[in-house]
C-alpha positions in Angstrom: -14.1 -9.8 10.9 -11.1 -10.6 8.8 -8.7 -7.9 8.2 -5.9 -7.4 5.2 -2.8 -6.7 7.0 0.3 -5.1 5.6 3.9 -5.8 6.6 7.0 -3.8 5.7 9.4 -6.3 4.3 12.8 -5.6 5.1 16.0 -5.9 2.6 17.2 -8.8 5.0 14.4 -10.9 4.7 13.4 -10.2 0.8 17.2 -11.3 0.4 17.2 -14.5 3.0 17.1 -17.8 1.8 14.5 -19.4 3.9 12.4 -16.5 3.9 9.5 -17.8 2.3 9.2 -21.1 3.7 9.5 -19.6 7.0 6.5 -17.2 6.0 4.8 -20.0 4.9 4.9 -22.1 8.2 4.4 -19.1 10.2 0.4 -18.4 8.2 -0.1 -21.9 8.2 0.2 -22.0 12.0 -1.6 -18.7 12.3 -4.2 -20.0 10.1 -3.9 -16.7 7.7 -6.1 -17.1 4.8 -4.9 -16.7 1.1 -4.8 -12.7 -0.2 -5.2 -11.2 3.3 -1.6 -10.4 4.0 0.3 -7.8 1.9 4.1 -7.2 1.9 5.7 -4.2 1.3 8.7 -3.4 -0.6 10.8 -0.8 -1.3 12.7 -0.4 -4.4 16.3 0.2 -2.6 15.3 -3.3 -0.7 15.1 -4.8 -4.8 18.1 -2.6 -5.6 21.0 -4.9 -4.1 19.8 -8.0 -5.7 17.2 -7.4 -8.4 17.3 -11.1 -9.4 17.0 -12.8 -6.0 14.3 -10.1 -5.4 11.8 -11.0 -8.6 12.6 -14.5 -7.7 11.4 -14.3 -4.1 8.8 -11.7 -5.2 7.5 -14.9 -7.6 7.5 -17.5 -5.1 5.2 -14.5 -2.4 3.3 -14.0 -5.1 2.4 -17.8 -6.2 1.7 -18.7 -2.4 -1.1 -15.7 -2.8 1.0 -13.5 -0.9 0.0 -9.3 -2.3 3.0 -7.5 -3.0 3.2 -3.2 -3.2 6.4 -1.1 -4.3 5.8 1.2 -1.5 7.7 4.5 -1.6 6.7 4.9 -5.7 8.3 7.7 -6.9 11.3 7.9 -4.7 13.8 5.6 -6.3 15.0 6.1 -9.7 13.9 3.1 -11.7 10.6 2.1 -9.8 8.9 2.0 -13.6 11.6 -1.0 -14.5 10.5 -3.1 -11.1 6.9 -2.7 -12.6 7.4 -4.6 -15.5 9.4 -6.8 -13.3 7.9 -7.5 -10.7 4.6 -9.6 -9.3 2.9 -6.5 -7.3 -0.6 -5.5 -7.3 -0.3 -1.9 -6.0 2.0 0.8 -5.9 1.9 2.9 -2.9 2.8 6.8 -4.1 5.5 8.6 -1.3 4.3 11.0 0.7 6.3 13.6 -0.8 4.3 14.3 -3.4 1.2 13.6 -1.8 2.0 15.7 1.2 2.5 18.9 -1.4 -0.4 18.1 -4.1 -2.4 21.0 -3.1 0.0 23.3 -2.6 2.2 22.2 -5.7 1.2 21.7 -9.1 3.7 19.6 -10.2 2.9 17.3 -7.4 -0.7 17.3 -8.0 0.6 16.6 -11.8 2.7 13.6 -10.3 0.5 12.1 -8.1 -2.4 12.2 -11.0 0.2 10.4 -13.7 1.2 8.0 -11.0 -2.5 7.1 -10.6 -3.3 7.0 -14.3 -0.1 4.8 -15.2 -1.3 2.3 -12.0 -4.6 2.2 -13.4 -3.7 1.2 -17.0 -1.6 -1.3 -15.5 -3.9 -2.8 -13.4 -2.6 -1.9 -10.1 -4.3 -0.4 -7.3 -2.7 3.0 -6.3 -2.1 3.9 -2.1 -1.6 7.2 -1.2 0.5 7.7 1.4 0.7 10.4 4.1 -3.0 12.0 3.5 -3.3 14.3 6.6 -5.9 16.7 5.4 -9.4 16.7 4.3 -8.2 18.8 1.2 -5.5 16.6 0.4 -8.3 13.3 0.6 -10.7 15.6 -1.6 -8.1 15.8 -4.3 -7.2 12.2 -4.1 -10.8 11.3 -4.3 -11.6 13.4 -7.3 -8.2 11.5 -9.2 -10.1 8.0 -8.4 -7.4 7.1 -5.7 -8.1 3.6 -4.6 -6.5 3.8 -0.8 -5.3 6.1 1.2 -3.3 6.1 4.7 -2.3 8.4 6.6 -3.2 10.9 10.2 -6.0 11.9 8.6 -7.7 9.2 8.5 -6.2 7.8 12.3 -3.0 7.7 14.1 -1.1 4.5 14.9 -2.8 2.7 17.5 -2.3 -0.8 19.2 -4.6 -3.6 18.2 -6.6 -3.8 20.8 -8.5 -0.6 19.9 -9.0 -1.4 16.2 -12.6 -2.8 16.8 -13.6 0.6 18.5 -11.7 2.4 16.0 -13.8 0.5 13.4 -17.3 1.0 15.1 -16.5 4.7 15.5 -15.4 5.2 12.0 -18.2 3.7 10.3 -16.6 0.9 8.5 -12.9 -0.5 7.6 -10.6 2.3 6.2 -9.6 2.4 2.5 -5.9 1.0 4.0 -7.5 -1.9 5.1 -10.6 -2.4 2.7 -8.9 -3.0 -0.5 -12.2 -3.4 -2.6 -13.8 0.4 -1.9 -11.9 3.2 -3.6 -12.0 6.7 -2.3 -14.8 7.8 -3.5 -17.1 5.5 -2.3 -15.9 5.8 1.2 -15.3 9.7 1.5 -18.8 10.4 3.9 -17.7 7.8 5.5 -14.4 10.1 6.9 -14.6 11.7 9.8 -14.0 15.0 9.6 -10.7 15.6 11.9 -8.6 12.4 12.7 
């Protein structure tokens, strides 16, 4: 089984000249294949060097290399780095998701955000689901992934395969083809 795997790319790295050639030798070795690794950026890591940012974020994205704005919605100018920028999903913070059934102008936020990602052509990650309410809700606003405890808590890799077997099939995180609403029997009903 081949898994997409997503990596939280530090300001440091995004920013360091040899960055991507040194990813690139380190998934030749590893024998990673094309579109099944998935890098993570915030929008304070773009911040310090917006230019070197979209350049690197051109030269991930050319070698086949997924990109997200994670955090969306946090920053002040995350609509500018969509324009901008190469990425092919936005990941919405957990702030808003965490109070979208309790707050109306989250659940207002978190509905936009998914409507402006889908006219875009981006998928949408929700971030911090932890209830079976809260995964409703996103499933009814056609939410494409989700992570969060609902759904598991972090685990080492060596219990991924039972995790999987137990759970029915790959999580929305991880199956980037099956939105929400095809997957939500599938969830268990407590994490």
């Amino acid at each position: 089984m081949i898994v997409d795997i997503a990596v939280n790319l530090s300001r440091r790295s995004l920013l360091d000249p040899s960055f991507v050639e040194d990813l690139k030798a380190i998934l030749a070795i590893h024998r990673v294949p094309n579109g099944h690794l998935l890098l993570e950026i915030t929008e304070s890591s773009i911040i310090s060097d917006p230019i070197r940012a979209a350049e690197v974020c051109g030269r991930l994205n050319e070698l086949g290399i997924g990109l997200s704005l994670d955090d969306f919605g946090a920053g002040y100018s995350s609509l500018g780095y969509l324009k901008r920028l190469p990425v092919q999903e936005i990941k919405i913070d957990k702030s808003f998701i965490l109070g979208m059934t309790d707050d109306e102008n989250d659940e207002v936020i978190v509905r936009s955000t998914i409507d402006l990602a889908r006219n875009l052509g981006l998928r949408v990650v929700a971030e911090g689901v932890e209830t079976r309410e809260v995964w409703d809700s996103l499933q009814s606003l056609g939410c494409d992934e989700a992570q969060g405890f609902f759904l598991g808590r972090p685990m080492p890799g060596h219990e991924l395969p039972d995790w999987f077997r137990n759970f029915g099939s790959p999580p929305p995180l991880i199956d980037a083809g099956s939105p929400l609403s095809e997957l939500g029997s599938e969830v268990p009903d407590k994490p």
